[in-house]
C-alpha positions in Angstrom: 23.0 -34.3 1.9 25.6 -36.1 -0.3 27.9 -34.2 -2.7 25.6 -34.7 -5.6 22.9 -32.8 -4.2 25.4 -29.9 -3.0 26.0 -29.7 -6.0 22.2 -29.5 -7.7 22.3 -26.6 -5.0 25.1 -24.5 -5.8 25.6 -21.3 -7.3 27.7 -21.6 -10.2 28.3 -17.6 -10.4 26.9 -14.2 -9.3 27.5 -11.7 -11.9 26.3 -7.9 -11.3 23.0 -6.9 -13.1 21.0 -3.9 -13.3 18.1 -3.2 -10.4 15.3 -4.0 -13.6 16.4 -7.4 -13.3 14.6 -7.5 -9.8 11.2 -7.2 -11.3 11.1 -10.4 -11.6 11.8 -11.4 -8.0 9.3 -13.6 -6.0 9.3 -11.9 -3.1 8.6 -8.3 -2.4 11.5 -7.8 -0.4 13.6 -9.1 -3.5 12.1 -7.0 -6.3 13.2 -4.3 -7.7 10.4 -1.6 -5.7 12.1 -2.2 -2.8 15.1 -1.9 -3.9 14.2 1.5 -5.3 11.8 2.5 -2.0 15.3 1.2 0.3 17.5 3.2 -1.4 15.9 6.3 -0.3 16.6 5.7 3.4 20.7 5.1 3.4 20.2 1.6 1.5 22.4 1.1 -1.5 21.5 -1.7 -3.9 23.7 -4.1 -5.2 21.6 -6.6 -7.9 22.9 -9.8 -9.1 22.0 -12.6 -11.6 22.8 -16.1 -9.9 22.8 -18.5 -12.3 22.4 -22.2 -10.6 24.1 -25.5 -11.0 20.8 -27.1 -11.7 20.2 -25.0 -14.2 18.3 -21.7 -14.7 19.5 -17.9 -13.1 17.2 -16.2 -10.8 17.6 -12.1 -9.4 19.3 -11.6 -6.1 18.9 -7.9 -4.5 21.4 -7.2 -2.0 21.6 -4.1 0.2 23.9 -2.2 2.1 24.2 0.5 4.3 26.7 1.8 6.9 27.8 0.4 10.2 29.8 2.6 11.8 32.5 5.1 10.7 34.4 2.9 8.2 32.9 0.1 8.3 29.4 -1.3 6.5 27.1 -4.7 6.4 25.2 -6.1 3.5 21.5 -7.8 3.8 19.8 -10.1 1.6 16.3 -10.0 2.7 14.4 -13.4 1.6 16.9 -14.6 -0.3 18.3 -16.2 -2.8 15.3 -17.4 -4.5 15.9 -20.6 -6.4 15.3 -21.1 -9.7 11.7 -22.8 -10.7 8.5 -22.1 -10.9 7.0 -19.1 -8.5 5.5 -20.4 -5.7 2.3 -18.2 -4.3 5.1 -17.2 -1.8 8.5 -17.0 -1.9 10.6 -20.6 -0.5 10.8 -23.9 -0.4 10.0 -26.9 2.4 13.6 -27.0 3.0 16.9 -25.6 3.3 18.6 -26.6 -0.1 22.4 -26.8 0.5 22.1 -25.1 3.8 24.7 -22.8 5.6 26.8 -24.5 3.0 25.0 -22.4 0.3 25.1 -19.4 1.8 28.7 -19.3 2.7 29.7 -20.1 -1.1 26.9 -17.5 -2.3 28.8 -14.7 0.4 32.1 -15.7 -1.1 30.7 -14.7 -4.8 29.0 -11.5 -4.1 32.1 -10.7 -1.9 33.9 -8.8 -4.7 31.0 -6.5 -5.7 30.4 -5.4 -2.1 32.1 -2.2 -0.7 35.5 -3.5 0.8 34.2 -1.7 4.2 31.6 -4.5 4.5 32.0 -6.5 7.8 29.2 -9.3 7.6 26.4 -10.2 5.3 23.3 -11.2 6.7 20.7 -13.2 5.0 17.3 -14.1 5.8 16.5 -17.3 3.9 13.1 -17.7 2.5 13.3 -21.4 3.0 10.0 -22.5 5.7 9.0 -25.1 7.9 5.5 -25.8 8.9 6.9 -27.4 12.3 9.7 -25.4 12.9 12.0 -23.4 10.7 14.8 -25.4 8.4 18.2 -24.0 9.9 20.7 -22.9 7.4 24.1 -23.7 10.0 27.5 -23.4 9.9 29.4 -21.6 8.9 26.9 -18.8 8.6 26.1 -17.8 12.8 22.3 -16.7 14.3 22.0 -13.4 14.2 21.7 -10.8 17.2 18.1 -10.1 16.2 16.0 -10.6 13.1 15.5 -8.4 10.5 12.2 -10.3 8.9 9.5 -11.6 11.2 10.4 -15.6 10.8 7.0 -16.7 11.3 3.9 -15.9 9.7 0.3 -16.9 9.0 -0.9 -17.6 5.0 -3.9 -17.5 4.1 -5.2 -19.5 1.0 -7.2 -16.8 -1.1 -8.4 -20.0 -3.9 -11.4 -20.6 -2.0 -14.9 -19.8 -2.3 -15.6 -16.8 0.7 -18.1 -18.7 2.8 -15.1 -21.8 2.8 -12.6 -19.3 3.9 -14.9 -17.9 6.6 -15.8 -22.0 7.8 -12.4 -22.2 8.0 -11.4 -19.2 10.7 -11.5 -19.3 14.3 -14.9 -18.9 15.7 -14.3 -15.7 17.4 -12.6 -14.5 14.6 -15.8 -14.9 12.4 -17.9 -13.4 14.6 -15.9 -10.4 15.2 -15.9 -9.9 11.4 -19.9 -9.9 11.4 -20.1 -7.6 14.4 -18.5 -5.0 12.9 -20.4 -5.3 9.8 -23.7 -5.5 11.9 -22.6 -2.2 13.9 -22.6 -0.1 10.7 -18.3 -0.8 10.5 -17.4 0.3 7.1 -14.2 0.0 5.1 -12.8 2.0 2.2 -9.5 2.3 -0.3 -8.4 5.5 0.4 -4.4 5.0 -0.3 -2.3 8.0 -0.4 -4.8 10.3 0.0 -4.9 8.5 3.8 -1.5 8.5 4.7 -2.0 11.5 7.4 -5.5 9.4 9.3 -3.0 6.4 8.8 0.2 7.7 10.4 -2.5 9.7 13.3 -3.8 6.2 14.1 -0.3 4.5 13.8 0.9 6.7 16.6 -1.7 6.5 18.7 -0.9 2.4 18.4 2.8 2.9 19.0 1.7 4.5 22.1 -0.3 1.8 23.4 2.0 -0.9 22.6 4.9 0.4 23.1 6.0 -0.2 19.6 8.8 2.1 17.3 7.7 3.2 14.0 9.4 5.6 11.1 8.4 9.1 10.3 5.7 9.7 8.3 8.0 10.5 5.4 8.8 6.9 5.4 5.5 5.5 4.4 4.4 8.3 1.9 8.2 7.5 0.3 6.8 3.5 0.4 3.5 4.8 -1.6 5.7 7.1 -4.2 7.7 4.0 -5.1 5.4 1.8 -5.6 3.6 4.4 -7.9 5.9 3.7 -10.9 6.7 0.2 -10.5 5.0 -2.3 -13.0 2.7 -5.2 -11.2 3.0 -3.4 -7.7 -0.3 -2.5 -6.3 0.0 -0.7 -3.1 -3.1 0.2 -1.1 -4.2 1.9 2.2 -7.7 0.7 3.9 -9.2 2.7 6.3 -12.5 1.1 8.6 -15.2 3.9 9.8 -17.5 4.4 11.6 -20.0 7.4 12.9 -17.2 10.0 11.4 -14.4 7.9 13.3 -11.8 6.5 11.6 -10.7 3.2 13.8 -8.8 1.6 11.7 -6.3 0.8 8.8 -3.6 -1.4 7.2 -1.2 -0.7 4.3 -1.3 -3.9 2.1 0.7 -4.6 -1.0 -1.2 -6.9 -4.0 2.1 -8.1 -6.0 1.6 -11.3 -8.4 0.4 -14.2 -6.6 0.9 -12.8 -2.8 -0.9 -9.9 -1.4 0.9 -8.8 1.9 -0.4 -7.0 5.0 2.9 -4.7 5.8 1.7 -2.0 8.5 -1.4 -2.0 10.7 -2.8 1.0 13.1 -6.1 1.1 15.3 -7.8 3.4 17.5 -8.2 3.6 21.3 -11.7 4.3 20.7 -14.7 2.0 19.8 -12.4 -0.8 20.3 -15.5 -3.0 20.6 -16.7 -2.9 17.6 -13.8 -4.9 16.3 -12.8 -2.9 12.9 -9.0 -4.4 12.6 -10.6 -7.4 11.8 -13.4 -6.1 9.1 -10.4 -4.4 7.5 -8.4 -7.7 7.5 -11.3 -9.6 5.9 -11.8 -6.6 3.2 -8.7 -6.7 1.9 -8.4 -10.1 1.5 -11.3 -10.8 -0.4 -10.0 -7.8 -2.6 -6.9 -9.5 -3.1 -8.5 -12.7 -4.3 -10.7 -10.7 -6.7 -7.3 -9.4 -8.2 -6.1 -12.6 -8.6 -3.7 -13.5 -5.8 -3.3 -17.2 -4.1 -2.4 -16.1 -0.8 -2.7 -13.1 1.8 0.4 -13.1 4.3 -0.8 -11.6 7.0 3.3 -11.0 7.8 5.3 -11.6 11.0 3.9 -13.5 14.3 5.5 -14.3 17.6 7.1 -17.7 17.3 4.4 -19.6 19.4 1.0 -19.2 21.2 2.3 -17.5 24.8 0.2 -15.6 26.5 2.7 -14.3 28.6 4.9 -12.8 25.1 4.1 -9.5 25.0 2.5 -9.7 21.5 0.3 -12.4 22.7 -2.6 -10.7 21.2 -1.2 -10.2 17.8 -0.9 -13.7 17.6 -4.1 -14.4 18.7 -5.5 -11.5 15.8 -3.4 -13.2 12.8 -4.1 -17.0 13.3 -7.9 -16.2 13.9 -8.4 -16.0 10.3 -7.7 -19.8 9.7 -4.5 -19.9 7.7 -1.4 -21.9 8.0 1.6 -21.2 10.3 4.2 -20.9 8.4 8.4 -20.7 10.1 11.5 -19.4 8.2 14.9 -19.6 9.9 14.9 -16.2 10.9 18.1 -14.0 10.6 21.9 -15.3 9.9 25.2 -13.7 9.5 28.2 -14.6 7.4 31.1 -13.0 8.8 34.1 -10.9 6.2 35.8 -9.4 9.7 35.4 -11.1 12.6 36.5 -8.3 15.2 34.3 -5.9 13.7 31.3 -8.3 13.9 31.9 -9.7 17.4 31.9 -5.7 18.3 28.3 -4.9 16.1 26.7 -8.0 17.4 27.4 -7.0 21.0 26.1 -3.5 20.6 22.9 -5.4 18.7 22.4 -7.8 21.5 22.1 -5.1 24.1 19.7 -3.0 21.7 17.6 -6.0 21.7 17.6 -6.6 25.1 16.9 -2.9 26.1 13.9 -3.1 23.2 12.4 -6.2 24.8 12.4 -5.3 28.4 10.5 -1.8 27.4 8.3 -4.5 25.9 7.3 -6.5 29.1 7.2 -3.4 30.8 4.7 -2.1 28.7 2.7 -5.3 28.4 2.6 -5.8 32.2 0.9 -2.4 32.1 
């Protein structure tokens, strides 16, 4: 990249804006509801207005939280967005001005962070169909990653027997056998939150999985209820009196996104997750979205990762694999940092041998 095109790609400023100007955001993670939902759960938002040597400003949302006793990190989840027209989701084929970027764009927020803050972490929305664009120095990888960095898309602006053609043939017939079984699916949003968190438990169990209280989910479902163009909903797949199933998705401008998912141990043969998966996204086309991210894969097909199956679930419904660069830290005070990223590093380590443990079960 030569210096004109650093340049294009720089921030010319960051200047402090209110939350509202969020709304606007892309991505989910960027607007202005999660911002609000965050901030209920020790999250403090700082909002920005970048405005871009190329011209044009877009939102930036970034959040912090405490670290330890006198000290604090900031997080800007998928972002910064750059200025342009909205893609169906959030990002770009490449990594425009790199770790470079994100360096200068740390430097400007700097100032309007709390002077406790020892790093900020970013997770660029920037993709890779091949493998994820990799932002560099002087930013450093991450302990762990905040974001899933890969993901399956689905294109929604197709007809619903082309979208069908184009899954996995197991994948389509699992849909079909649950339909033929008498499987049912229904909306039943906040009114479900107590079947939903029963059945999410009952998968944490299985897979040996952490989730939040149930609190957490009924706070996600208030927040969403007074934000404009945020259409939160809860399906729930049935059958004989059992409830087997259901997925929290949100429905927000061109990108509906599948955020949580629970099953049951029972009737597992009758395939409901995927009924479910199918409903919901041929309600998000009728509402007018281009694409259903189905949200967060293992990095590659490995039977032996112990999410093996999950990937198997999500690229069975024929979208495209998409990679983002996954999680990466600028660093404000280097001892404090090389001390959090320690104590990470062994939390993910401990997290990922319960994991193996469980799946060799």
């Amino acid at each position: 990249m030569n210096g004109d095109d650093e340049r294009e790609n720089s921030v010319r400023s960051a200047v402090p804006a209110d939350l509202s100007l969020c709304g606007g955001a892309g991505s989910f993670l960027q607007s202005a509801f999660w911002g609000n939902f965050k901030s209920r759960f020790g999250w403090e938002t700082r909002p920005f207005s970048l405005e871009w040597e190329r011209g044009g400003s877009r939102p930036l949302l970034v959040l912090c939280r405490a670290l330890c006793p006198g000290f604090s990190f900031a997080y800007v989840p998928w972002g910064p967005e750059a200025p342009g027209p909205l893609l169906p989701f959030p990002g770009s084929g490449g990594a425009p001005g790199g770790g470079a970027l994100l360096a200068a764009l740390a430097e400007s927020v700097k100032p309007f962070l709390p002077r406790s803050a020892a790093f900020i972490r970013f997770d660029p929305p920037w993709y890779g169909l091949e493998s994820p664009p990799v932002p560099g120095a002087p930013l450093v990888r991450a302990a762990s990653d905040v974001q899933p960095p890969g993901t399956v898309l689905v294109d929604l602006e197709r007809d619903e027997e082309v979208m069908l053609a184009a899954m996995k043939p197991k994948c389509r017939y699992n849909i079909l056998l649950a339909e033929r079984k008498g499987v049912t699916v229904r909306r039943t949003d906040a009114g479900g939150l107590d079947v939903f968190y029963g059945l999410l438990c009952e998968t944490a169990r299985r897979d040996g999985i952490t989730v939040h209280g149930a609190g957490y989910y009924r706070s996600l479902f208030d927040s969403a209820g007074g934000e404009p163009g945020v259409d939160l909903r809860l399906y729930t797949a049935c059958h004989g009196g059992d409830d087997l199933a259901a997925a929290v998705v949100l429905f927000r401008g061109p990108a509906a996104v599948y955020l949580y998912g629970a099953s049951s141990n029972v009737k597992r043969n009758l395939m409901a997750p995927y009924l479910l998966q199918w409903q919901a996204m041929k309600d998000a086309r009728i509402a007018g979205c281009a694409v259903y991210d189905l949200f967060g894969i293992p990095p590659c097909d490995d039977p032996s990762h112990p999410m093996a199956g999950l990937y198997r679930f999500k690229t069975g419904f024929g979208g495209t694999i998409v990679h983002r660069p996954g999680s990466w830290d600028y660093v404000y005070r280097p001892l404090v940092f090389r001390a959090s990223r320690t104590a990470e590093a062994v939390r993910k380590r401990i997290m990922n041998a319960k994991r193996k443990k469980r799946g060799r079960r």
